[in-house]
Structures are given as C-alpha cells and as structure tokens.
C-alpha positions, 0 to 999 in steps of 0.5 A: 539447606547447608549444614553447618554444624556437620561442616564444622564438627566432621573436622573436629577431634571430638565430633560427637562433643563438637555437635553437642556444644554447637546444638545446645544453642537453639540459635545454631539450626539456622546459623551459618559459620559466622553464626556458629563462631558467635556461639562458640565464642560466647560459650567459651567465654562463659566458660573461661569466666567460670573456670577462672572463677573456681580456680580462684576459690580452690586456690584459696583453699589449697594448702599444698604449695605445689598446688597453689602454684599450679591454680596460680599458673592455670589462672594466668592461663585461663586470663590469656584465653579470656582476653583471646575470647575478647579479640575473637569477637572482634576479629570475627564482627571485622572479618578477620578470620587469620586472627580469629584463628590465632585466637582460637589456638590460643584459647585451646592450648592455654587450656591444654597448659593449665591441664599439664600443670597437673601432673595427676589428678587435675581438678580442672580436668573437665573444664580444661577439656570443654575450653580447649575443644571450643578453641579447636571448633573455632579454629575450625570455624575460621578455617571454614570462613572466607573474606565474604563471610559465607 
C-alpha cells in the first residue's frame, strides 16, 4: 500500500512535524491525498479559529499600542487564513486543486505575517508555526493531486 503520509511529508520542510500532525488523525493510515487534504484543512481550521480567538483576548489585555496594533494586524491576518481554509475545502470537494494550492500558500504566509509583526518575542510564536506549516503540507498536497483525485 501506498504511503502517502511519507509521499506528502518528504517534501515538506518540517518532515518530522509534518508526519506528526498528519498521523495524529486515526483517520490518515487509510487516506489518500484527497483524505490527508481533509485532514490538513480541518486542522488547520481548528487552528486559525483557535489562534484568532486568543489574539482577541490578548488584544484586549494589552496596554502597549504597538502591541495592540501588532494583535489587530495578526487578527486581520489570521481572518484571510480562515476564509482560505473555507474556499480550501470547497476547491478540494470540486477538484480544484490550482486554487486549492493558492489557498494553501495564502494560509502559510498570512501566518508567516502575523509572525513578522512581532519584531521579538511573538507571542503567537507556536501557533504561527503549526498554521503556517499546515499551509505548506496543503500546498504540497495539492501539488501531489491530479484531475482524477488519486
């Protein structure tokens, strides 16, 4: 059998963090491409939602300006993801994988944004990193799908 955990992971920058978040789901030992997309786009959703949710809350307890500009710009940032998350399971489910892939790179680099408005210390370090790599395995995903799905 075809494995195509290792298919998607060896082309990702983060292979070992790529096949932790890809078998975390039971579901992933019998997916194809099209299964694991579904994995990494309902992951990262939980994630985006998550991480915009706590953006809120320490926006509204930040008294640095700076720094509150930085949680507004990051929840700017993190609302493009999620609405690319939502056109991600669409373009999947109609087979459009060139979107697909363009929602994928959106999702990585409006993490990798949110990241950069901290000049040190962000404290969305982790959450930043788990998006922004979900983006790159979808983007590999898409890569990998071909018109029939396989």
């Amino acid at each position: 059998s075809t494995n195509y955990v290792e298919l998607v992971c060896s082309k990702d920058s983060d292979q070992a963090f790529c096949r932790s978040i890809l078998t975390s789901d039971p579901h992933s030992q019998n997916a194809n491409f099209t299964g694991l997309a579904n994995i990494a786009i309902t992951y990262a959703s939980r994630s985006a939602n998550a991480t915009a949710a706590k953006i809120q809350s320490l926006s509204r307890l930040e008294k640095d300006p700076r720094r509150k500009a930085n949680f507004a710009a990051c929840a700017t940032y993190y609302e493009g993801a999620i609405d690319s998350l939502t056109y991600a399971s669409g373009d999947l489910a109609s087979g459009q994988y060139l979107l697909l892939n363009l929602d994928g790179g959106r999702v990585n680099s409006e993490a990798i944004s949110c990241e950069n408005m901290f000049k040190s210390r962000s404290p969305l370090t982790r959450e930043n990193y788990l998006l922004a790599q979900l983006g790159e395995i979808i983007v590999i995903i898409s890569d990998k799908l071909d018109p029939s799905g396989a």
